[in-house]
C-alpha positions as CSV (number, residue, x, y, z in Angstrom):
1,X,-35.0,-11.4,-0.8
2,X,-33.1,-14.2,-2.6
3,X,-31.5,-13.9,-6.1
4,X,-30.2,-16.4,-7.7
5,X,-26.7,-15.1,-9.0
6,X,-25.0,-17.2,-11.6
7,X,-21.2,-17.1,-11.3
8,X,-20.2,-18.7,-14.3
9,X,-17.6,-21.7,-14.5
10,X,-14.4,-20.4,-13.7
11,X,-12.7,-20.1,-9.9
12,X,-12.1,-16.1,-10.4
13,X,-15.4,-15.4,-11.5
14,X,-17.2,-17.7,-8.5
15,X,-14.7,-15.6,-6.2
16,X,-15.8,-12.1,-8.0
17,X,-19.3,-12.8,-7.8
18,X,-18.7,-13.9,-4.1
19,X,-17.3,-10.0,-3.7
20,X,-20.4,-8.5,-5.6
21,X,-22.6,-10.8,-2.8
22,X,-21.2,-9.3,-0.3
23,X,-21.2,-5.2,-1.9
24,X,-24.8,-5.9,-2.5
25,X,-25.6,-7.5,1.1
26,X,-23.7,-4.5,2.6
27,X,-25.3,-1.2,0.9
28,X,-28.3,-2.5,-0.8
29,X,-29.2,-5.1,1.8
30,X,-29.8,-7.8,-0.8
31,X,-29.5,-11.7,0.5
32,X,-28.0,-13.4,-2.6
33,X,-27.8,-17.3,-3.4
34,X,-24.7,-17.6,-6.0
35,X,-25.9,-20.4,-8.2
36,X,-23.0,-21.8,-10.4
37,X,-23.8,-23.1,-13.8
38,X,-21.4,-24.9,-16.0
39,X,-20.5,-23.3,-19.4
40,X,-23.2,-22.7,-21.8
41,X,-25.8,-23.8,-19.2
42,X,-28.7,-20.2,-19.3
43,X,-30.3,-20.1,-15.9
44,X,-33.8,-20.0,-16.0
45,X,-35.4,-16.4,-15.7
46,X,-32.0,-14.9,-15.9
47,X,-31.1,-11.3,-17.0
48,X,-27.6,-11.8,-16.5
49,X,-24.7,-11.2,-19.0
50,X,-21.4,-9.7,-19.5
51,X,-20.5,-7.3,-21.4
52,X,-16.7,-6.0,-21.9
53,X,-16.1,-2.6,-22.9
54,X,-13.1,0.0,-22.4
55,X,-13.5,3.6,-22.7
56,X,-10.3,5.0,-25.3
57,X,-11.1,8.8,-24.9
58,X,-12.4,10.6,-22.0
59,X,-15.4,11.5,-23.2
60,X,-18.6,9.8,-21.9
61,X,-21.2,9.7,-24.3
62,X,-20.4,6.1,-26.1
63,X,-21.1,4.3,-22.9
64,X,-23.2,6.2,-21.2
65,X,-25.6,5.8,-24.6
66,X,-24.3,2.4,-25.3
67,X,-25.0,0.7,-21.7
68,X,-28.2,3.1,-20.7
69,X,-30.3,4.2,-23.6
70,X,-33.2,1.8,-25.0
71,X,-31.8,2.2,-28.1
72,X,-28.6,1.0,-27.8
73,X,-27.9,-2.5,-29.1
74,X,-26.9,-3.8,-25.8
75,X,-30.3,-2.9,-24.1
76,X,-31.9,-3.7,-27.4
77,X,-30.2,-7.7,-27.3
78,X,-29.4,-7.5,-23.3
79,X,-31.6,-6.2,-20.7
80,X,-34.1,-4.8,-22.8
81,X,-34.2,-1.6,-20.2
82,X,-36.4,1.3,-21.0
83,X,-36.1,4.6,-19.4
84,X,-37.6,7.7,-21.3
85,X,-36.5,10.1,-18.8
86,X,-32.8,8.7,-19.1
87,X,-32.9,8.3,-23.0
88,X,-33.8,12.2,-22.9
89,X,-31.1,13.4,-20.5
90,X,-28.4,11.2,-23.1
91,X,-30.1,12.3,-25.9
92,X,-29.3,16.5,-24.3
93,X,-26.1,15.2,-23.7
94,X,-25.6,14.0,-27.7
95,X,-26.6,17.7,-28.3
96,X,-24.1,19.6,-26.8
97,X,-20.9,20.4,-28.3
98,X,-17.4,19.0,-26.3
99,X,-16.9,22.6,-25.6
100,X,-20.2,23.3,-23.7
101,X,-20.3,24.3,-20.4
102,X,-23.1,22.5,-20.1
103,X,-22.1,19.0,-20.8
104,X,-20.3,18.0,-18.1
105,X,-23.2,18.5,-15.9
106,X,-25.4,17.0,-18.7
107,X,-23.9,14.0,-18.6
108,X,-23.4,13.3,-14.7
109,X,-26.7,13.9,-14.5
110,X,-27.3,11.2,-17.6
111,X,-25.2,8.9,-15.7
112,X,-26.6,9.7,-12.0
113,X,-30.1,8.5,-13.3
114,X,-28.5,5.1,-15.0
115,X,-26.4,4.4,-11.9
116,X,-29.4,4.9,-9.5
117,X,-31.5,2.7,-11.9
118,X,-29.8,-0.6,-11.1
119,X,-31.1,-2.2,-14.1
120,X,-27.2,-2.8,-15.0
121,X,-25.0,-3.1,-12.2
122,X,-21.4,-1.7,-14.0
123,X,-19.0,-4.2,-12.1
124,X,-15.3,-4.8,-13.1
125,X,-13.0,-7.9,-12.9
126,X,-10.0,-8.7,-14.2
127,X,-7.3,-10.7,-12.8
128,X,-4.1,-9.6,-13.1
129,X,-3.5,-6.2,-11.7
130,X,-0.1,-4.0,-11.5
131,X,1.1,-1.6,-9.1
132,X,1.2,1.7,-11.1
133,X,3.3,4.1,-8.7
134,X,4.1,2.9,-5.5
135,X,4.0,6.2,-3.4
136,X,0.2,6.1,-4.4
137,X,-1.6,3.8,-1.8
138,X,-3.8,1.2,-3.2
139,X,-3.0,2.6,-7.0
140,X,-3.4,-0.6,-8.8
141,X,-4.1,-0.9,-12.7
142,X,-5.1,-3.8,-14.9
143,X,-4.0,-4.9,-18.0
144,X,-7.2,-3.3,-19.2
145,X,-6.8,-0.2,-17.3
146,X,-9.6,-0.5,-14.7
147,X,-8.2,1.9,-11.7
148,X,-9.1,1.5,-8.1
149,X,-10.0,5.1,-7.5
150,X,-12.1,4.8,-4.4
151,X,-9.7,3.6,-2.1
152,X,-6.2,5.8,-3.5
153,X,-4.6,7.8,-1.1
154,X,-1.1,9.3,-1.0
155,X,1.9,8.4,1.2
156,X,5.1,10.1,1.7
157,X,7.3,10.1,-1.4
158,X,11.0,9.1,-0.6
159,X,13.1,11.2,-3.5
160,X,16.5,9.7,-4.2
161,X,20.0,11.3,-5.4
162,X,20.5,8.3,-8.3
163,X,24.2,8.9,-8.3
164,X,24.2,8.5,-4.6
165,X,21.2,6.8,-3.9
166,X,20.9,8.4,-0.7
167,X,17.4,10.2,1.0
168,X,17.0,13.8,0.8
């Protein structure tokens, strides 16, 4: 299967969208032709667009709703997705009160079903990323707070005397 995947104009996104080709290739087993198209250019048949977004509270509703039910504006001016069975299980999540046992599991189920969909692929790229505590492996942020959680692990942590600066 071949998709035509635009990559947009710039070097970081042609290299980004070179890293989604290979993601896809590797667990979905999708051949993808990256197609790039100068600024402003709309590939033909495409249902491709970017949408930035940042979450400020821990609380998933807003995006979950926002990226997944048929009513939100961006499926409403974007993909156009419909999913009755995935605008009920946000909708039971909008019901439940933040102090609901319940809507935890609500909403990873809400969010199971939009993941497993594929009819948005949630990707993230940004360029300039920062080491956030270097005795966490692979702990990287961005200047728009994207974390690399899949691959963190821990390594030793060396504690220092600061008057002596000396191991313990």
């Amino acid at each position: 299967m071949l998709i035509s995947l635009p990559a947009g104009y710039d070097d970081n996104w042609v290299r980004y969208t070179e890293a989604m080709q290979a993601q896809l290739k590797e667990n979905l087993g999708l051949d993808l032709k990256i197609q790039v198209y100068e600024r402003g250019q709309t590939p033909p048949d495409s249902n491709f667009s970017r949408r930035s977004m940042g979450i400020t509270t821990a609380d998933p509703a807003y995006p979950i709703w926002l990226q997944g039910h048929s009513a939100s504006p961006t499926n409403q001016s974007r993909s156009k997705f419909v999913d009755p069975e995935l605008d009920k299980l946000i909708e039971y999540g909008e019901s439940l009160g933040l102090n609901d046992p319940a809507r935890c599991d609500a909403w990873q189920a809400a969010e199971k079903r939009f993941l497993e969909g594929y009819h948005l692929l949630p990707t993230i790229q940004v360029n300039y990323p920062y080491l956030a505590a270097p005795w966490v492996n692979n702990f990287d942020m961005s200047v728009n707070n994207d974390f690399s959680l899949d691959v963190i692990t821990l390594s030793e942590r060396v504690f220092f005397d600061l008057p002596e600066r000396r191991r313990k």
